[in-house]
N, C-alpha and C positions, 0 to 999 in steps of 0.2 A: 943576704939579698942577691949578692953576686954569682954563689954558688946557686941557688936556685933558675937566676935565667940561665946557667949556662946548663943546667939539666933541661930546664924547659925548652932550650935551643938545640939540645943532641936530641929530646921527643920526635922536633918537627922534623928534623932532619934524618931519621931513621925513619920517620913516615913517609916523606915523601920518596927514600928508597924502596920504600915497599910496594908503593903505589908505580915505581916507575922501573920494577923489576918485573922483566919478562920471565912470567911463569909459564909460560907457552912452551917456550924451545926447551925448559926444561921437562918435556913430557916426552916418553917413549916413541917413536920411530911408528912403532905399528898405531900407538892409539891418534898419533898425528895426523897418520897416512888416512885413518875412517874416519876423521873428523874432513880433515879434505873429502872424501870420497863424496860428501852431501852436498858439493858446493861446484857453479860452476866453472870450468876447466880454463876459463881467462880469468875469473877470479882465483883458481891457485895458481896460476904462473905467478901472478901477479906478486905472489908472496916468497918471491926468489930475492927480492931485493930487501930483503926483513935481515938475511944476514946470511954467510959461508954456506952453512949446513943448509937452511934453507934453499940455498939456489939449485941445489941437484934434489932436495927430498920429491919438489912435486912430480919428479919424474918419474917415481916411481908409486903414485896413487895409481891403484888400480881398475878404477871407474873414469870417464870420458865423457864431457858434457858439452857440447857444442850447441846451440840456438843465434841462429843468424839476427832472429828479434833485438836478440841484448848486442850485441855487437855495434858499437860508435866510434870505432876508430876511422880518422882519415888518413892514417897512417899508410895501414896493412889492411888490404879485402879479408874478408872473413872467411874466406878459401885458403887464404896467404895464411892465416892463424891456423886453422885446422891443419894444412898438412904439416907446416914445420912440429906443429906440438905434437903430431904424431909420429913422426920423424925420431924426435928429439925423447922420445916414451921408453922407461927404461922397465918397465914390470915385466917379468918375464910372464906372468899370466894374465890377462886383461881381461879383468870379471862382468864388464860392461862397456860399451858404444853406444851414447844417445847422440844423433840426428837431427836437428831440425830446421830445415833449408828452406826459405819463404822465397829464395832467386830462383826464378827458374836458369838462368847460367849460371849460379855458382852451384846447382845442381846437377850440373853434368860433370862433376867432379868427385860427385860420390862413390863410383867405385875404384878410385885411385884410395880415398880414406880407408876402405871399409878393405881396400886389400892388405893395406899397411899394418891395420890391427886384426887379421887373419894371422900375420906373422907373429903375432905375439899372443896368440892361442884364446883368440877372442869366445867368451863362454855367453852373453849376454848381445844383442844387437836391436837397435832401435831407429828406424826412420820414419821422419816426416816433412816430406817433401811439398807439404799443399802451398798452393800458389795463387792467387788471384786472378790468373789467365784461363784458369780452368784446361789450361793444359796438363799433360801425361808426358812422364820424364820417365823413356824405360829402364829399367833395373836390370842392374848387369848381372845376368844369372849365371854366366861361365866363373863367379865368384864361387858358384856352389858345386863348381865338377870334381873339385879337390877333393881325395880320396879321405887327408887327413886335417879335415877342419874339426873343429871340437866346438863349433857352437851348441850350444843349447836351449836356448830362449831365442825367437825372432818375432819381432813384431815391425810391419809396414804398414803406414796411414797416409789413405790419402794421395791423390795424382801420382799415382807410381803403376805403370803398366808393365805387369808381366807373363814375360813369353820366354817360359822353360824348355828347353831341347830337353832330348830324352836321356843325354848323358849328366845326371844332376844327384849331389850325395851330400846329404842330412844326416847321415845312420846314428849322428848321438843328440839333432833336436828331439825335444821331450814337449817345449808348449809352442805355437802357433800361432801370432793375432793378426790376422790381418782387415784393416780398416779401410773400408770405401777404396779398397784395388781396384785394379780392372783386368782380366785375365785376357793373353791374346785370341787364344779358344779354348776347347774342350779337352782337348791334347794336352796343353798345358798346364789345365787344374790337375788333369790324371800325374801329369810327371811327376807335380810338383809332390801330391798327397805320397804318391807311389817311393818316392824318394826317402822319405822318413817314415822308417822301419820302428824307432823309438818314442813318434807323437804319442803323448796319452792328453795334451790339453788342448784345444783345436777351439779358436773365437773364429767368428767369419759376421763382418758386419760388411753389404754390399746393397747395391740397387737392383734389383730384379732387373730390369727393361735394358741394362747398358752394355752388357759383354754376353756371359753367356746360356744362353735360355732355356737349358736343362741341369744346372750347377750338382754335377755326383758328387759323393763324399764319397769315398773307398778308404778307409784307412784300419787295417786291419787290428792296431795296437791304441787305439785312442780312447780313452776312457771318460772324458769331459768333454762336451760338444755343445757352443754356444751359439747360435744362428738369430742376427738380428736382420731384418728387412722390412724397412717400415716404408719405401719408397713404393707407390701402388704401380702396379705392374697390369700388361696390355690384354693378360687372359693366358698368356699362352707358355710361361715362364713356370718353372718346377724345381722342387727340390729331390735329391734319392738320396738314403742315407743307408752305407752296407758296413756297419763298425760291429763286429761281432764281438768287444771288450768292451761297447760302449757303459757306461754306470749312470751317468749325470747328464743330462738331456737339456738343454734352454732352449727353448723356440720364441721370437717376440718380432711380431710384426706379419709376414705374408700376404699380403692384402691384395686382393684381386690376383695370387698365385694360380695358377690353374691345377697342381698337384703338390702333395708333400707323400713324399713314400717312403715309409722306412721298411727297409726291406729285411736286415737283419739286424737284431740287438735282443741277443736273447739273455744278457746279463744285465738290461737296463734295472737300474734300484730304482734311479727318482726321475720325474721331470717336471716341468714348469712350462706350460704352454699358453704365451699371453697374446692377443690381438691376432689372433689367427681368424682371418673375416673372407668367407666365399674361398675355400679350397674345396674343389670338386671331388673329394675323394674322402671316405670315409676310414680312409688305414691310419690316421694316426691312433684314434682310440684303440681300434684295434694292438696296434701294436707296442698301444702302453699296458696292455694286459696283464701283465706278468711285474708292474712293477708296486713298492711298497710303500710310496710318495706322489704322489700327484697334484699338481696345483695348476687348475684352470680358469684362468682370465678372456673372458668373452669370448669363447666359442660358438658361432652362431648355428646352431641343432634345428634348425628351420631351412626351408625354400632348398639349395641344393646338398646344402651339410646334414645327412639322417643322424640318429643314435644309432651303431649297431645291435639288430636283433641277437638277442643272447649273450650278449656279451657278459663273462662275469672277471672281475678282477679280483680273484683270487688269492691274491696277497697282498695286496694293498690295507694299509693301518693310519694311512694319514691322508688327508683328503680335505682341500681347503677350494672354494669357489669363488668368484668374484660376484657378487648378486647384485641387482637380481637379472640379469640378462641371462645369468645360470639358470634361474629359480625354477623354469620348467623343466629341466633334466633333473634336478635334485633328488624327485622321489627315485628317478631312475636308476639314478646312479647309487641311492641307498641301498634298491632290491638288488644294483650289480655288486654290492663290495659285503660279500659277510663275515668277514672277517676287521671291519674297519671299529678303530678305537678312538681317533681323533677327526672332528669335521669341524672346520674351521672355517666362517662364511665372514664375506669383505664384503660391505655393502660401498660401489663408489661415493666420493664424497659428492658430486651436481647426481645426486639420486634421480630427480624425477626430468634431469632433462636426459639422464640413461632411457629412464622408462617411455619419452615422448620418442629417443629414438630407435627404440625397439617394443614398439607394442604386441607382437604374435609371442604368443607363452608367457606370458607375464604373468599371468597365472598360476598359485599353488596348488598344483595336481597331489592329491594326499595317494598313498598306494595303498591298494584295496588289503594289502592283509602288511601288517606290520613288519617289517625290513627282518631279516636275523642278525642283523649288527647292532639293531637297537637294543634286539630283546636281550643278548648274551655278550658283544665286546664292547658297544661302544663307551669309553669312560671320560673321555673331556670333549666338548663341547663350546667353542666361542664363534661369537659375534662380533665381528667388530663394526661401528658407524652405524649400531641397531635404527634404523626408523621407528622410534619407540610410540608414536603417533599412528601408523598405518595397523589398519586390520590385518592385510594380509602376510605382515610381519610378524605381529602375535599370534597368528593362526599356524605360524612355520613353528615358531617357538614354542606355542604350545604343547602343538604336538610331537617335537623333540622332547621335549624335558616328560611329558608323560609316559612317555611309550621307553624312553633309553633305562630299563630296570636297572645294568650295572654301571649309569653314572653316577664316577666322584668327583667332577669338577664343573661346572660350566659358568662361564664368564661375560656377559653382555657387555658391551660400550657404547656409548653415544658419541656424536659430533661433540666436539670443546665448545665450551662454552665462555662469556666472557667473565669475570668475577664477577662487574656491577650485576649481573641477571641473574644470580644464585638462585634465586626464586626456580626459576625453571628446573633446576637440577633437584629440588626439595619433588616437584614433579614430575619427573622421571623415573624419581628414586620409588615414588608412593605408586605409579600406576604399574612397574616394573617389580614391584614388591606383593602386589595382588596378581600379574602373571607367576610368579615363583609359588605363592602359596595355596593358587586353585589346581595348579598342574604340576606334580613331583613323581616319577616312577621308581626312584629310585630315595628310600629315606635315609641315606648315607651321603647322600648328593647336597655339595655346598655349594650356592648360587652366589655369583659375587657379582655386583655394578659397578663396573670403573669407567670415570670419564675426566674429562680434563678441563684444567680452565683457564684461563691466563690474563693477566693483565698489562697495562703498560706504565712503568716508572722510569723516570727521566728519557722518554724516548727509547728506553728497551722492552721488550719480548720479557715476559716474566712466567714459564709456564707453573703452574699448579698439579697435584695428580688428587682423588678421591677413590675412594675404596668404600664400598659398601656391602655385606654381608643380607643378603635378600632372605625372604621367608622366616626374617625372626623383628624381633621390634626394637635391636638395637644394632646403628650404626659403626664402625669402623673407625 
């Protein structure tokens, strides 16, 4: 019996060394340093006092987190923290510097930081200065006249004004974000763009109405260009875009812009052009001519926006609309794409209060002779958030699924539904199953209904999905 407790007491005793054996410090250096890299940079100091090895490793994590938000010492200002841990930074290569300064006076301290980690071959840089004073903290550009900075990535959000001189050198950024800046002038967007010989990713989210009122893009090497401006502007505010590498196009917002002009992008593939409402000029279609993607969300083809005459898009194979505020261009843009394979229609989900506020075109105009995309490439075909209720939604579908000879896919969906109302979806499926089997152009063409339903148990979201196989008498 005595022998047994004393096994039973070397068990517990071996257990709780196990449990109270740091497996941590015995992991490698590098896999240490990326486990630190995700965390922020007063939480790994903080892990100097854990033991020896520890107190020198975090200085050598090569990522930098700084947020004035998390900062509660009453010790040391959060300026006081930032620069000694930069100071004290042993990585010879600093793969990142994240930013984010809510004082506007411990913000006039940011380019003492951000020249500190220049020294140590900063590749990554991120600031965010916004403030509650709705004050502008200028950004020390003479950061950027150094012949031999090796940044790569910059992004700036937010209350940061800048005014670039013309002596300014980027030659190895590659992407570009900058967020609700505010440019001194016109000069200094050109510097700035003109400086970075190596951009290929360029985000620009700003205010139309606040800095400057004909915003160019010039940038000879940039291949990704994301333009948000959803802030409605005075009339008189415009966009140029001269990226003759451009590939990838976003445009989202413009609203009361007075132009958008792309002047050169003759390698554009794809674009995405959403809320673009009252631009007085009709070049952007135009000068998506040429690409193989296209995806348009509320372009208004009425009052001062035309369709252009003749226009054909020529290469285009993908082709998705936001409906029905499209619906009236739609035949249009059938007879413009002959070559298209995929059309892909969004119906918004407040359908008819889209329709209450755009009544002109609302209308399905059918084209007097049958599109050539129908009759020869088009092969998939969806719907999503079909109005499976409305005539003039089955009158669209109709006559897609008749006329498209070499479709082999097309897919409708409806709004979600909730699980107790199954009922509805039983009719959906039945009157969506007489459009599939009065109108087929194609008898290789599989028509499928998917929609969704969900319910709630113990207070959570439970989604469901459904699949149904149309034009035959059994279900999925």
């Amino acid at each position: 019996m005595e022998h047994k407790r004393k096994i039973g007491g070397e068990r517990l005793r071996n257990r709780d060394d196990v449990l109270n054996e740091d497996r941590i410090s015995e992991l490698p250096d590098d896999l240490l340093l990326r486990i630190l890299s995700s965390l922020p940079t007063e939480t790994v100091i903080a892990t100097s006092v854990l033991s020896k090895r520890w107190r020198s490793l975090w200085k050598m994590v090569p990522k930098l987190k700084f947020n004035s938000e998390d900062h509660k010492s009453d010790h040391q200002r959060f300026s006081e923290i930032v620069y000694r841990s930069s100071l004290s930074h042993k990585a010879p290569v600093l793969e990142s510097l994240h930013l984010v300064v809510r004082d506007k006076t411990e913000a006039l301290d940011v380019g003492i930081w951000i020249g500190i980690a220049f020294a140590h071959h900063l590749r990554e840089l991120v600031v965010d200065l916004h403030n509650q004073e709705e004050a502008y903290a200028i950004f020390p550009s003479v950061l950027f006249s150094c012949d031999d900075n090796t940044l790569d990535s910059l992004e700036l959000k937010t209350s940061i004004l800048l005014e670039f001189p013309s002596r300014v050198c980027l030659k190895s950024l590659r992407k570009l974000h900058l967020d609700y800046v505010v440019f001194n002038d016109q000069e200094s967007v050109c510097n700035l763009f003109s400086a970075c010989p190596s951009l290929e990713d360029l985000f620009v989210e700003r205010k139309s109405n606040i800095d400057v009122e004909i915003f160019t893009i010039a940038v000879p090497s940039v291949q990704r260009l994301t333009i948000v401006d959803e802030f409605p502007g005075n009339g008189d505010e415009g966009y140029v875009i001269n990226a003759p590498s451009l590939k990838y196009l976003n445009i989202k917002g413009l609203e009361w812009v007075e132009s958008c002009l792309i002047e050169n992008a003759p390698e554009l593939v794809e674009a995405k052009i959403i809320d673009v409402t009252y631009v007085n000029n009709e070049n952007i279609l135009v000068s998506l001519a040429g690409v193989k993607r296209l995806s348009l969300h509320s372009l208004p083809f009425e009052g001062q926006v035309k369709y252009p005459t003749g226009i054909v898009f020529y290469q285009l194979v993908f082709l998705e609309l936001l409906t029905p505020k499209e619906r009236n261009i739609l035949s249009l843009m059938l007879d413009s794409c002959p070559k298209l394979q995929i059309l892909k229609l969004i119906n918004p989900t407040d359908c008819f209060a889209t329709r209450r506020a755009c009544p002109v075109g609302w209308e399905w105009s059918q084209p007097k002779c049958v599109p050539e995309c129908l009759l020869y490439h088009l092969e998939t075909f969806v719907w999503t958030k079909y109005a499976w209720q409305r005539d003039d939604e089955k009158e669209v579908a109709a006559y897609i699924l008749k006329n498209a000879r070499r479709l082999k896919k097309g897919t409708i969906s409806t709004l979600a539904i909730e699980s107790n109302k199954l009922e509805r979806l039983e009719k959906r499926y039945e009157m969506l199953n007489v459009l599939a089997n009065e109108v087929r152009g194609s008898v290789s063409c599989h028509v499928l209904f998917e929609a969704d339903s969900y319910s709630y148990k113990s207070g959570y979201y439970v989604p469901h999905k459904f699949s149904f196989t149309l034009g035959t008498t059994e279900k999925e």
